[in-house]
C-alpha positions in Angstrom: -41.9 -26.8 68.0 -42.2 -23.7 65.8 -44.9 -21.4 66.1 -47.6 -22.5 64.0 -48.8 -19.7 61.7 -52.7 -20.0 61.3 -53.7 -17.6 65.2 -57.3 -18.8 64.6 -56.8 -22.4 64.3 -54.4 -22.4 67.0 -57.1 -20.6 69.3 -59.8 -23.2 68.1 -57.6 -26.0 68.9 -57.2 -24.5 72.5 -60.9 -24.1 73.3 -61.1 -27.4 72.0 -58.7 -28.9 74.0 -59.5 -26.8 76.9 -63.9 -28.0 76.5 -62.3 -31.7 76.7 -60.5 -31.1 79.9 -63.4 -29.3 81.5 -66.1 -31.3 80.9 -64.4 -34.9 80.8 -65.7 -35.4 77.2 -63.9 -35.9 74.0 -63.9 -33.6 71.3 -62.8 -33.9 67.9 -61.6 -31.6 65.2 -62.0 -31.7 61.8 -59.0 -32.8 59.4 -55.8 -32.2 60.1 -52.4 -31.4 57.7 -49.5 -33.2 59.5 -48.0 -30.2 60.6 -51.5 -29.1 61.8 -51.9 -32.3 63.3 -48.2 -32.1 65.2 -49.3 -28.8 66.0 -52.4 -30.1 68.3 -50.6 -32.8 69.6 -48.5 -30.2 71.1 -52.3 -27.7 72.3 -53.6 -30.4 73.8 -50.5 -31.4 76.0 -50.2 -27.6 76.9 -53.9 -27.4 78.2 -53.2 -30.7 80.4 -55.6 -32.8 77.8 -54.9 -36.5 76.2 -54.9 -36.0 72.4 -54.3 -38.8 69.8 -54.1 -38.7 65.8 -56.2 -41.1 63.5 -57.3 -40.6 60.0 -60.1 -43.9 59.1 -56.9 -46.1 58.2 -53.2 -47.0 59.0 -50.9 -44.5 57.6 -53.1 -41.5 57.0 -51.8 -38.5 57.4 -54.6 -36.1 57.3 -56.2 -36.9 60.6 -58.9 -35.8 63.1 -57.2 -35.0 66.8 -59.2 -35.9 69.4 -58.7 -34.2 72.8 -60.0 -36.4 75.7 -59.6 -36.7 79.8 -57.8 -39.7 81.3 -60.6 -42.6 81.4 -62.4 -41.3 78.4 -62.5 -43.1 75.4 -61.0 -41.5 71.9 -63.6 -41.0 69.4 -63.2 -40.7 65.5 -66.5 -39.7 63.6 -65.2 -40.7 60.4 -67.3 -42.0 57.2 -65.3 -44.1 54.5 -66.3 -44.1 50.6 -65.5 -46.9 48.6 -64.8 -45.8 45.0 -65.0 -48.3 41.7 -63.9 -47.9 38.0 -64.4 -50.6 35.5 -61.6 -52.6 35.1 -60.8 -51.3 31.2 -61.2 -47.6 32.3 -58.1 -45.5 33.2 -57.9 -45.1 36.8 -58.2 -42.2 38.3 -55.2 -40.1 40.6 -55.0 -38.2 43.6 -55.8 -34.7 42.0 -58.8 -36.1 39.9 -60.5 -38.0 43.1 -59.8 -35.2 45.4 -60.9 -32.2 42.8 -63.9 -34.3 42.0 -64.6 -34.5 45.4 -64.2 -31.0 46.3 -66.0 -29.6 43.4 -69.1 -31.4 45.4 -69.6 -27.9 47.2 -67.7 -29.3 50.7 -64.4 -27.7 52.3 -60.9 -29.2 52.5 -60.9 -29.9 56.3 -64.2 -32.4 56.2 -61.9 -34.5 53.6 -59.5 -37.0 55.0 -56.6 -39.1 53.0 -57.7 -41.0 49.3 -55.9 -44.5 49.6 -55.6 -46.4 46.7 -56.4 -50.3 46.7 -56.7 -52.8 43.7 -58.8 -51.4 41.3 -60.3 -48.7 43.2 -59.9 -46.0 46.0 -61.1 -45.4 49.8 -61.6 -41.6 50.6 -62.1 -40.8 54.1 -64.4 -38.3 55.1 -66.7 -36.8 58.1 -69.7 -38.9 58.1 -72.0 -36.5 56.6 -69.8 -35.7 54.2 -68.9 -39.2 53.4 -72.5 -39.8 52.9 -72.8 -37.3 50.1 -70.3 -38.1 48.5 -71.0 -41.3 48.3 -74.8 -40.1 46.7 -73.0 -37.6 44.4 -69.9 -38.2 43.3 -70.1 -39.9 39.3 -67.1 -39.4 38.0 -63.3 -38.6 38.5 -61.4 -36.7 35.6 -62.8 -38.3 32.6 -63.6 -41.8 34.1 -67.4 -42.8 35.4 -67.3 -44.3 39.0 -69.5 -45.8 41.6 -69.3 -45.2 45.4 -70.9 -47.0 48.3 -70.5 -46.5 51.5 -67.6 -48.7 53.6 -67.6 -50.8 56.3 -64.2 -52.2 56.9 -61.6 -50.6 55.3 -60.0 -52.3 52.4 -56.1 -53.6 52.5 -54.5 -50.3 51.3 -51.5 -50.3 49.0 -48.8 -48.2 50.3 -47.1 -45.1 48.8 -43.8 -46.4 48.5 -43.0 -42.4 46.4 -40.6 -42.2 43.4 -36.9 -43.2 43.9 -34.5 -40.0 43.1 -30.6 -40.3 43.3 -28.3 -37.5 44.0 -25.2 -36.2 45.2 -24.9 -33.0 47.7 -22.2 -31.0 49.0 -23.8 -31.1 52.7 -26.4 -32.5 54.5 -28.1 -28.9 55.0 -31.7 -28.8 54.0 -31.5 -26.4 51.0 -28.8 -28.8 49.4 -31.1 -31.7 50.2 -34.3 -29.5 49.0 -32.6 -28.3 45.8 -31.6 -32.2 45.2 -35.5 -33.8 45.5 -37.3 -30.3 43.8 -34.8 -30.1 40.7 -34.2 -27.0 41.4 -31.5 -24.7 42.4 -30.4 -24.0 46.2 -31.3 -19.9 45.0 -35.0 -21.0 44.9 -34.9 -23.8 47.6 -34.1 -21.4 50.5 -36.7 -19.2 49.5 -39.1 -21.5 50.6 -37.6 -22.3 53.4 -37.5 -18.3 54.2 -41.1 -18.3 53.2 -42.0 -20.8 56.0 -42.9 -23.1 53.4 -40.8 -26.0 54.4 -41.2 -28.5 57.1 -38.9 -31.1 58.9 -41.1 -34.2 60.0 -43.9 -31.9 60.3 -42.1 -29.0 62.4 -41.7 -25.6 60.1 -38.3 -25.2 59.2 -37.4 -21.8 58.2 -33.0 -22.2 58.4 -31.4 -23.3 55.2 -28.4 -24.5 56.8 -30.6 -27.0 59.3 -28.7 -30.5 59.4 -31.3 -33.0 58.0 -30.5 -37.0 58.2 -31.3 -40.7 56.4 -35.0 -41.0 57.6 -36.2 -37.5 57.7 -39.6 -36.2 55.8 -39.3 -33.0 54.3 -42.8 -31.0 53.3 -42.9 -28.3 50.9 -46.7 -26.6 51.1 -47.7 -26.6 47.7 -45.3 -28.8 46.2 -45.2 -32.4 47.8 -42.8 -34.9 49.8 -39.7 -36.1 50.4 -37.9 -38.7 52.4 -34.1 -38.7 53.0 -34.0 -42.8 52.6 -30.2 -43.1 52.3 -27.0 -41.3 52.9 -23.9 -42.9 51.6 -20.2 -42.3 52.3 -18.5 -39.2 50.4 -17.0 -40.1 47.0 -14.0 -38.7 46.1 -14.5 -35.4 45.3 -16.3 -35.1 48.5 -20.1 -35.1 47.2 -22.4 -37.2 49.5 -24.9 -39.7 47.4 -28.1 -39.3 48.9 -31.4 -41.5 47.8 -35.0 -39.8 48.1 -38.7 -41.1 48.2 -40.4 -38.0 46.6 -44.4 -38.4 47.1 
């Protein structure tokens, strides 16, 4: 696994993990990135302590890690927010639930994943935080909404991410980059350079890395993508590839 940039986070991921160990308790962090979240995974099996990822719901990928002894149960203090719009109103997205939610005052790292349902949205939060926003939170954008707090979490719909087609000359990450960003491969491996980029979670910082159908490629600042399907070459030698960008 690459080196994971943030010193202090990785230092309070170890005296985390370490305080679980010692004391045969479990300790939680806050919210996790998944490459943050890979990252303690990895702590946490370095300072001889269980750890396991969860985020209030299936599929979230910002999650709390839990470092716990053998014997110990997990725990996840997380609160969850149900969020309601009238039916005729537009429904709020990601950036206006989550700006909404930030603009409350709170920090990044106390907010889980927002999942989308029929008609409405879940955010997961710490419980605290959950409960204000839950007291606070009136609006998203330009649309009026009501929150209450949840018990069970609703049937989420899943992110199945926009379908783009393309042909590459390899299967090297800046081609495959370039391809899902729109951009040229110039500008794609300057991210990757940057440390910008990750491949299912781990930082990627080679250009000519060989990526394959199922991979998830990260760009900090600038979304998702999923390498869904790699077809044979056509003539000319180009390989068709299909990507879920998020």
């Amino acid at each position: 696994m690459a080196v994971f940039a943030d010193q202090q986070l990785r230092e309070r991921l170890l005296e985390l993990a370490k305080r679980a160990q010692n004391r045969g308790i479990a300790v939680t962090t806050r919210f996790l990135s998944p490459e943050e979240g890979q990252f303690a995974l990895g702590v946490g099996k370095k300072a001889g302590a269980e750890a396991m990822l969860f985020g209030g719901f299936e599929g979230a990928e910002r999650c709390l890690c839990c470092y716990y002894e053998s014997g110990v149960d997990p725990r996840f203090p997380i609160g969850l927010v149900h969020v309601k719009w009238a039916d005729r109103a537009k429904a709020p997205g990601h950036r206006d639930l989550l700006g909404s939610v930030l603009a409350l005052g709170m920090d990044r790292s106390y907010v889980g994943d927002i999942a989308f349902v029929e008609g409405s949205a879940v955010i997961a939060a710490t419980p605290e935080m959950a409960r204000l926003i839950a007291d606070s939170l009136l609006s998203a954008g330009n649309t009026p909404v009501s929150c209450a707090l949840a018990e069970d979490m609703p049937e989420v719909k899943k992110d199945e991410g926009r379908t783009l087609t393309d042909t590459v000359a390899s299967l090297r990450l800046d081609n495959v980059l370039a391809a899902g960003l729109r951009t040229g491969r110039t500008k794609a491996t300057a991210l990757i350079e940057a440390g910008r980029v990750y491949v299912n979670h781990d930082l990627c910082e080679r250009p000519d890395k060989a990526v394959k159908q199922g991979d998830m490629l990260s760009v900090r600042g600038a979304g998702r993508m999923k390498l869904q399907a790699v077809s044979p070459p056509t003539k000319k030698g180009r390989i068709p590839i299909t990507l879920a960008i998020f």
